[in-house]
N, C-alpha and C positions, 0 to 999 in steps of 0.2 A: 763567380758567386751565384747561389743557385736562387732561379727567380721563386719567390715565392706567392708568387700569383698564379701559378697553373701546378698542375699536379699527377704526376705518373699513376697509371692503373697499376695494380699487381698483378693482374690477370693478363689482359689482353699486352698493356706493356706500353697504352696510346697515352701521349701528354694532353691534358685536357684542363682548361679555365677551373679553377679551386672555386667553386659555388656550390651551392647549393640544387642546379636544376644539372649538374653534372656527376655531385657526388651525394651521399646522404652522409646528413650530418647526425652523429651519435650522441643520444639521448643523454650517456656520461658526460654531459658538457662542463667543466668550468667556467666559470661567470667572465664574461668575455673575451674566451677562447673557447670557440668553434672547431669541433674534433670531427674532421670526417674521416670517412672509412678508407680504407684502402683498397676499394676495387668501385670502378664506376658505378652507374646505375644500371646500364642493360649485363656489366659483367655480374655485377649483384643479383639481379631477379634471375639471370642462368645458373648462377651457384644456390640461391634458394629454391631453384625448380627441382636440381638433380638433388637435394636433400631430403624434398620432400618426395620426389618417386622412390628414395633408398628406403624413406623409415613413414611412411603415413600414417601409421600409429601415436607415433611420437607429435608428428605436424597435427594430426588432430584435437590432442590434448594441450597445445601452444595455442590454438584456436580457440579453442574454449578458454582456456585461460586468458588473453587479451580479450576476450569480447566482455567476459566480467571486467577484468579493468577499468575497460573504457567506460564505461554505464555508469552514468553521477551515479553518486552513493549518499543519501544524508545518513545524520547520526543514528535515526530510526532503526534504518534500511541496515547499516552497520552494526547495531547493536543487538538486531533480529538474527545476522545470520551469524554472530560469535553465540547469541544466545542456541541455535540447532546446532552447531558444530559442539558447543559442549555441554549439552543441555543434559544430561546424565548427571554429569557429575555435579550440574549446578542447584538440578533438583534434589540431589543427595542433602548437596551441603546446606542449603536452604529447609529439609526436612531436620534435619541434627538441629537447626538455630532455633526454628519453632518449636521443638520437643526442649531443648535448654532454656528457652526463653518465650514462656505459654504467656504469663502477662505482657511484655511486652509485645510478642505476636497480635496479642486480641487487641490492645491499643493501636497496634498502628491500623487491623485492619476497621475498626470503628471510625478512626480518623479518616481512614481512606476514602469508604464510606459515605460520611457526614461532609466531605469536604464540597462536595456539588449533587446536594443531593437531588435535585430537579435529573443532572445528566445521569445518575444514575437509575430514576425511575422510571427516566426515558429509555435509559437502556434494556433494562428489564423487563419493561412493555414490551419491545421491541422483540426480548427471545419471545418472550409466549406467545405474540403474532406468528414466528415461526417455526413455532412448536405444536400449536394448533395446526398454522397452515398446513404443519405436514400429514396431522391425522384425518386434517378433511383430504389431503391430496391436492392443496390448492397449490399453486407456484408464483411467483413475485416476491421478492423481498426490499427492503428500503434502510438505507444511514440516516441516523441523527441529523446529519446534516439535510437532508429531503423530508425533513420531519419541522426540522427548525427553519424550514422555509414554508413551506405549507401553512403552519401558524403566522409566518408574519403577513402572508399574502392574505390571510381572513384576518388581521388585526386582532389576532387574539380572543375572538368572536366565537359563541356556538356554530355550529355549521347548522343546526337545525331549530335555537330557538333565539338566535342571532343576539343575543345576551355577551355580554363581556364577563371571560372565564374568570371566575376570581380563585377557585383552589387549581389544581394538578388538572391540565387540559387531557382529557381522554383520547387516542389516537381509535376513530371509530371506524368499521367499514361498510362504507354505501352499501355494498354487497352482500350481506353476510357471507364466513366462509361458509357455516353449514349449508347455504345454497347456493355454493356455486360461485361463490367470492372471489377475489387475486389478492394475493396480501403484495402487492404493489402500489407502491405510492399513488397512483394514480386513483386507486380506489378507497383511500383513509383520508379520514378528515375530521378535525378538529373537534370535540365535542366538551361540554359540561357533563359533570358525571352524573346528575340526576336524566338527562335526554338517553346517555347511553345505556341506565339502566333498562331507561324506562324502554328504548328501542327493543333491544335485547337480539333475536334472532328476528326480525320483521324486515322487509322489504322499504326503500324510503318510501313507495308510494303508501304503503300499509300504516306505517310510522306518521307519516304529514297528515294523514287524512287523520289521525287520532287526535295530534296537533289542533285542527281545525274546530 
């Protein structure tokens, strides 16, 4: 009767203990049957050496390919890279729906819109900080989220006439960029829109001393 505790190589031809730190066990598993391979572990890694000095082309693009595997993937992440892979055609199909269907088009993107409109005028701020920045040539840029922290850390507060904001908090820069500013979080902060006006392109010490 043949023992089923040890386990003959194909290769080399050596009986060896049926585990796992002797054989690798195949990823095609059935649910509690364990399917190891058929050649040990050092006879394994010498038959995946001489394959891949035969074809390294071929082992390169295995390599690439398990490394995306392995790499968590959320739904985001997933639904980003079917979106580049067929984005051609999804732009197509998506241009036919909005020319077939102009009202509902404008409705949803009103909805879209209107659905948070704070984050979206936060966003919006946000390009023309970096649309500016780029004509003065300034560099830094900042997330919503490093914006929505910045405010809670001044409570919601002017930065300059320490008032609690009651409309749309202005995201202002100590700096200005025309002189020399970063549009980096570090240099924005919270303002009322009558202070921002009133600041405009002035330096804070130029700006406080008006203040005063």
């Amino acid at each position: 009767m043949e023992d089923s505790s040890v386990k003959r190589c194909t290769r080399c031809g050596d009986t060896k203990p049926k585990t796992a730190e002797h054989f690798t066990v195949s990823r095609y598993t059935p649910i509690g049957l364990p399917v190891f391979v058929g050649m040990c572990k050092p006879c394994r890694a010498l038959d995946m050496a001489a394959k891949r000095a035969a074809n390294p082309a071929q082992h390169k693009v295995y390599a690439q390919r398990s490394e995306v595997n392995r790499k968590p993937e959320n739904d985001t992440a997933r639904w980003k890279r079917r979106y580049w892979r067929h984005r051609d055609s999804l732009r197509a199909k998506h241009a036919e729906w909005r020319k077939a269907n102009p009202e509902k088009d404008r409705e949803y993107s009103q909805r879209k819109y209107y659905r948070d409109l704070t984050a979206t005028r936060a966003r919006y701020r946000r390009y023309n900080h970096e649309r500016r920045a780029r004509l003065h040539a300034a560099g830094g840029t900042y997330t919503t989220a490093e914006w929505e922290a910045k405010l809670m850390s001044y409570n919601g507060r002017c930065h300059w006439c320490t008032q609690l904001i009651t409309g749309t908090p202005h995201a202002d820069h100590l700096i200005p960029l025309a002189r020399g500013g970063s549009n980096s979080i570090g240099n924005i902060v919270p303002s009322c829109s009558q202070c921002n006006r009133s600041k405009n392109a002035k330096m804070p010490w130029e700006f406080a001393g008006r203040l005063l």
